[in-house]
MARZANU-832238 format. One record per residue (C-alpha): x, y, z; residue in three letters. Coordinates in steps of 0.2 Angstrom, whole numbers. Layout:
# residues N
R_px_py_pz_selo
R_X_Y_Z_ALA
...
//
This chain:
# residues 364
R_px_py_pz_selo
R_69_507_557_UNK
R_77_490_561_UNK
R_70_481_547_UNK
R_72_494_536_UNK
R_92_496_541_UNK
R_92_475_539_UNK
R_86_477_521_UNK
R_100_491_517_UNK
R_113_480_525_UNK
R_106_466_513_UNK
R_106_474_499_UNK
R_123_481_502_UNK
R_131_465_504_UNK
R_120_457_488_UNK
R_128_471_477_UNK
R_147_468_485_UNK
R_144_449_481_UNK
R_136_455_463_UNK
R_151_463_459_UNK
R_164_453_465_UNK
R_155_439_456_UNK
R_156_451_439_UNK
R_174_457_441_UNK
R_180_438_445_UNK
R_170_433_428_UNK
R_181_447_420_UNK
R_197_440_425_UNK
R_193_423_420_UNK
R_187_426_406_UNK
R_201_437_400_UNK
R_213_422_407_UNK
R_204_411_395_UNK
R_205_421_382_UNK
R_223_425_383_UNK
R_227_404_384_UNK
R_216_403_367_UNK
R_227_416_359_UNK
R_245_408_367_UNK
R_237_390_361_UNK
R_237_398_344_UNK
R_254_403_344_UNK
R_262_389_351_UNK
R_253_378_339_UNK
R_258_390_326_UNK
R_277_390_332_UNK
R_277_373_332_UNK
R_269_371_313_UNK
R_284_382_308_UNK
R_298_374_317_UNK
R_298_358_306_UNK
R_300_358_286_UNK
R_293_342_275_UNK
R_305_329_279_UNK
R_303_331_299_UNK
R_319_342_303_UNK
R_319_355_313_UNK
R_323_374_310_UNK
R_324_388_318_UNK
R_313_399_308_UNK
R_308_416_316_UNK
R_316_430_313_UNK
R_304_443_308_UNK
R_304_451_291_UNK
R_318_467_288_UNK
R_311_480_277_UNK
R_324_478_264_UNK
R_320_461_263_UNK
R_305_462_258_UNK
R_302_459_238_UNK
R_294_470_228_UNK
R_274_468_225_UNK
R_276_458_241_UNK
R_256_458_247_UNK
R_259_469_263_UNK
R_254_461_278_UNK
R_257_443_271_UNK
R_277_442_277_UNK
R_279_429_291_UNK
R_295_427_294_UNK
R_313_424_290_UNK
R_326_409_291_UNK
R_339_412_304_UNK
R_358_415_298_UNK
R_365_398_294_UNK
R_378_402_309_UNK
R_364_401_322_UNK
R_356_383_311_UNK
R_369_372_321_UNK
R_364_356_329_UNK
R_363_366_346_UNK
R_345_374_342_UNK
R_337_358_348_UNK
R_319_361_358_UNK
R_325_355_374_UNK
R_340_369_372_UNK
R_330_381_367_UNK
R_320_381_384_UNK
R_334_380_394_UNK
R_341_393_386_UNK
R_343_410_397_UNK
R_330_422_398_UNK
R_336_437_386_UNK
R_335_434_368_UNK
R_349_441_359_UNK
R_337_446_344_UNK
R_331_456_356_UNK
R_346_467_357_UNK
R_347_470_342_UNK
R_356_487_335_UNK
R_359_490_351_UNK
R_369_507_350_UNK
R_377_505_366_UNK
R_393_496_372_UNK
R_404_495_383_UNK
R_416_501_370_UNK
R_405_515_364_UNK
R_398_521_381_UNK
R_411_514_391_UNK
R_405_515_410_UNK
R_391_529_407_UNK
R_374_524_418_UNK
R_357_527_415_UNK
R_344_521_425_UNK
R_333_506_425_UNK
R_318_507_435_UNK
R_328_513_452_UNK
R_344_507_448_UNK
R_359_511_441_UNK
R_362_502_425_UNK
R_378_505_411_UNK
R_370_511_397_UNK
R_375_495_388_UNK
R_365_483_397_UNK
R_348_493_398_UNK
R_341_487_381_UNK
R_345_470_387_UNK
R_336_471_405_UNK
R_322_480_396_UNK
R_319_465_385_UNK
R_320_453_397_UNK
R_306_462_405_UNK
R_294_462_391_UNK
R_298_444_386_UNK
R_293_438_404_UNK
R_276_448_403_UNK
R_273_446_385_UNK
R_261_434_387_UNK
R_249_441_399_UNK
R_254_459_394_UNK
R_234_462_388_UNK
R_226_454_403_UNK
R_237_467_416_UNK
R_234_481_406_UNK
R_216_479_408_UNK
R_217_476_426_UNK
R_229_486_430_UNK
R_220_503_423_UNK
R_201_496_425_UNK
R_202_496_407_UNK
R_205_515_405_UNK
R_219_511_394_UNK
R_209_510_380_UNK
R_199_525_383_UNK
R_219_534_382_UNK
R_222_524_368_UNK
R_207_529_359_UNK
R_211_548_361_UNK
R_226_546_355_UNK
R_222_541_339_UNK
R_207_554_338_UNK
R_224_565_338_UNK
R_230_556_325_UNK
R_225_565_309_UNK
R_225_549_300_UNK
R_218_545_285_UNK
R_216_533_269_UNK
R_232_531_259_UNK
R_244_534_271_UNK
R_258_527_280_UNK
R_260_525_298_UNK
R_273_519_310_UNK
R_269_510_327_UNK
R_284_509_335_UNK
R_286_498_352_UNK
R_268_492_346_UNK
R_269_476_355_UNK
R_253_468_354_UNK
R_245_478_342_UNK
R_231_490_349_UNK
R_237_503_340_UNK
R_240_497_323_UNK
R_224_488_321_UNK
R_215_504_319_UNK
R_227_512_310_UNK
R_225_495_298_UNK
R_207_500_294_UNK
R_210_519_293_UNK
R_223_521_278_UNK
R_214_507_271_UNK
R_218_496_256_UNK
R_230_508_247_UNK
R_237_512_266_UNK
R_251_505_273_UNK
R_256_502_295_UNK
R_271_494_299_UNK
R_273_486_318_UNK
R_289_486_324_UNK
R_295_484_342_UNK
R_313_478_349_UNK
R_307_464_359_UNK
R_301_447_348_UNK
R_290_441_359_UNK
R_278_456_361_UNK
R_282_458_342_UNK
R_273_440_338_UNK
R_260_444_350_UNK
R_255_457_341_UNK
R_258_449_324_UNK
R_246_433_329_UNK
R_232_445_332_UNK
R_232_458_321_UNK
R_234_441_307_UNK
R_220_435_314_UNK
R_208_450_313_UNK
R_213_450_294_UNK
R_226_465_292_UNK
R_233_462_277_UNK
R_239_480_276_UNK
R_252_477_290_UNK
R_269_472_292_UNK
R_279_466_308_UNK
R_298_474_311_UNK
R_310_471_325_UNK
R_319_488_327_UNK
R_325_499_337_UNK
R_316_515_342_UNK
R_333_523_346_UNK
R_341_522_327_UNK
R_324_515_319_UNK
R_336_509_306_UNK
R_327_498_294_UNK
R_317_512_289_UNK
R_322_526_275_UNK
R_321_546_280_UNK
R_304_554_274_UNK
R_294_536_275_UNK
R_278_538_285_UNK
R_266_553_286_UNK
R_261_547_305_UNK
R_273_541_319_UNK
R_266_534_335_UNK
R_273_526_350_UNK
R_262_521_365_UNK
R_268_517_382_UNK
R_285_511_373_UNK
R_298_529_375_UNK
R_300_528_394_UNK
R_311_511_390_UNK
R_321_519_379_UNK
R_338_519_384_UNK
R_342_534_373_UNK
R_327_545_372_UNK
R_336_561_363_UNK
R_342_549_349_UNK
R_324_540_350_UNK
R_314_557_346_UNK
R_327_563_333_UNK
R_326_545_324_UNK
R_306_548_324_UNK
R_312_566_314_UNK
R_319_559_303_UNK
R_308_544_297_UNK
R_292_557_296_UNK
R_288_564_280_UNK
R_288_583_281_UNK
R_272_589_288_UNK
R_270_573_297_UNK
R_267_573_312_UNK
R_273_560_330_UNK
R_261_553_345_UNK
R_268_551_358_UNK
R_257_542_374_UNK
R_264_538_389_UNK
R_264_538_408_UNK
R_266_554_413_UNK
R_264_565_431_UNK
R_247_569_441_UNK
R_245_587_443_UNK
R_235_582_456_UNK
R_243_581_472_UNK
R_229_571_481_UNK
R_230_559_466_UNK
R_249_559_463_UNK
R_248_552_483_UNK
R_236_538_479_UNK
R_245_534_463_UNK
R_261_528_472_UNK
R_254_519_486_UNK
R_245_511_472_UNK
R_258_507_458_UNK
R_270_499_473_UNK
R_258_489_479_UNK
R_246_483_470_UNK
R_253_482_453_UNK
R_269_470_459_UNK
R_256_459_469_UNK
R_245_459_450_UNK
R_261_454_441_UNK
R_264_439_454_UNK
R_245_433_450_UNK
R_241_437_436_UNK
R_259_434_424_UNK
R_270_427_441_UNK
R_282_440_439_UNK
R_282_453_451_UNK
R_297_460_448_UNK
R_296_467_430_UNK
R_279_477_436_UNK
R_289_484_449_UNK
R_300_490_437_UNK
R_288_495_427_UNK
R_280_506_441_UNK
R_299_514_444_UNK
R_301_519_424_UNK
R_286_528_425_UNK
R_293_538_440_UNK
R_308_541_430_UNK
R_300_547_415_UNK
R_302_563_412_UNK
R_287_575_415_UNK
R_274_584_404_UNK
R_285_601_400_UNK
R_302_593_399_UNK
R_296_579_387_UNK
R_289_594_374_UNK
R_306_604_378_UNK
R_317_587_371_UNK
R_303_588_357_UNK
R_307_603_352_UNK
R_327_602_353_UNK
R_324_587_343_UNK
R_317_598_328_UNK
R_298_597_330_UNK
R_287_612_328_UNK
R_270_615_336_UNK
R_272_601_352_UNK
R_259_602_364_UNK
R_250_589_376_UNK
R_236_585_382_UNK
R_232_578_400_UNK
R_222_561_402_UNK
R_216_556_418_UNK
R_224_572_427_UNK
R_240_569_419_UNK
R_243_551_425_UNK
R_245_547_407_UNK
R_249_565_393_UNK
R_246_562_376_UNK
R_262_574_367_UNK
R_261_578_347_UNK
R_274_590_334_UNK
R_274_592_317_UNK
R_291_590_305_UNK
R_292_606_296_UNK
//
């Protein structure tokens, strides 16, 4: 009995040490492939800083719908020179990374001011925010994790995200020809299949509020050779660079609990859709588990801020991050502000015992 309980202990610990071994390779190996893809970008950012004669330019704004010429090749827009009011003698390299955190093309559109709103609060995470300084904090957020946002994802949901992801587009009711909208898409997971769905005489457009998720995305969706895509900063609240009746699919994943506005978020989807298309929504949502729910929390605000310190060395925006979730509203009230916002035939559907609820509607 002894040896027999020796050998159990031994194997045991083999198979801990096994899979510590494995799950360490995982996260190295993500690490190094998220350095390979940043490498990329920066050398990429640094290719299009200078023109021929050695002068630098600010050159990354990202292409506006109406900008784009006609018989462009979709997919093969870069970018676009800033105004000439923000080419001044200021921009130098060493200015620009001292520069504060939040991008001002981030807050682009935003539809709140202190003029328009006046002292009205929202929340951000567990705070109190006015409603004109969420988009701002919201960007900076993104723009601290952007980088590492791929890498989290996978260890923060043991690579379940994808399976979510996966089902949501199964959903999706997509297919060759058509035009999609990804909003909030950030890095792209999305889009790409959407990319190989509609096809060559398909069109996605990736848009997301916060530049540095967008070029994420833009890098590796380039890269994997979707020439059937194009990259738009906007904002999911007005969507404005986008015409009424344009896409016959709209999807936004893990992106409306940010949204300062949601109301005016869902009724700007509305009115982009085609009639009889149809919007995704997936997001975080709540357990209808109560055992779950429990382990859930305890889990969110603690491991997932001590991940972000790491893994991106930024605590604070997961713990934000863990709060919005909280504050997002639930499975029933999120079809109910569908619903008010014109769609017909909304339901959900519960993934992973409602930790995450994929919602859908049709436009009439």
């Amino acid at each position: 009995m002894t040896d027999t309980s020796s050998n159990n202990t031994a194997n045991s610990e083999h198979s801990v040490t096994t899979n510590g071994h494995l799950q360490d390779k995982l996260v190295k190996d993500s690490i190094a492939h998220n350095q390979q893809i940043s490498a990329q970008i920066l050398r990429a950012q640094t290719a299009a800083s200078h023109t021929d004669d050695g002068q630098s330019t600010s050159n990354n704004d990202f292409t506006k719908v109406q900008d784009l010429p006609t018989g462009t090749p979709q997919g093969q827009q870069t970018t676009m020179p800033n105004s000439s009011e923000n080419n001044t003698s200021t921009n130098s390299a060493a200015q620009n990374i001292k520069q504060a955190l939040f991008n001002q093309r981030d807050d682009i559109n935003n539809p709140h001011t202190l003029e328009t709103d006046g002292a009205e609060e929202t929340h951000f995470g567990y705070k109190t925010v006015n409603k004109a300084e969420k988009q701002a904090r919201v960007a900076d957020v993104f723009t601290s994790v952007a980088k590492k946002y791929d890498i989290m994802n996978d260890l923060m949901s043991f690579g379940i995200h994808r399976l979510w992801k996966r089902y949501a587009i199964s959903l999706s009711g997509v297919r060759a020809g058509q035009h999609v909208l990804d909003i909030a898409g950030g890095t792209g997971d999305l889009a790409k299949v959407f990319s190989r769905e509609v096809g060559r005489n398909g069109h996605v457009v990736l848009s997301d509020i916060n530049a540095a998720m967008l070029e994420v995305g833009r890098e590796r969706l380039i890269n994997a050779g979707c020439n059937n895509v194009d990259f738009v900063l906007a904002n999911a609240e007005t969507l404005a660079p986008f015409d009424d009746n344009s896409f016959d699919l709209v999807t936004i994943s893990f992106g409306l609990r940010n949204v300062t506005d949601k109301d005016a978020a869902l009724k700007s989807m509305y009115r982009v859709l085609k009639p009889g298309g149809r919007l995704l929504i997936l997001e975080f949502s709540k357990p209808i588990f109560e055992p779950l729910s429990k382990a859930y929390d305890l889990y969110s605000f603690t491991a997932l801020p001590v991940m972000g310190k790491l893994i991106a060395n930024d605590s604070e925006s997961y713990q934000y991050l863990a709060e919005s979730i909280r504050m997002h509203p639930d499975q029933q009230t999120l079809k109910q502000m569908m619903q008010q916002a014109g769609f017909e035939n909304c339901d959900y559907h519960n993934l992973t015992a409602g930790i995450v609820a994929v919602h859908r509607g049709f436009k009439a």
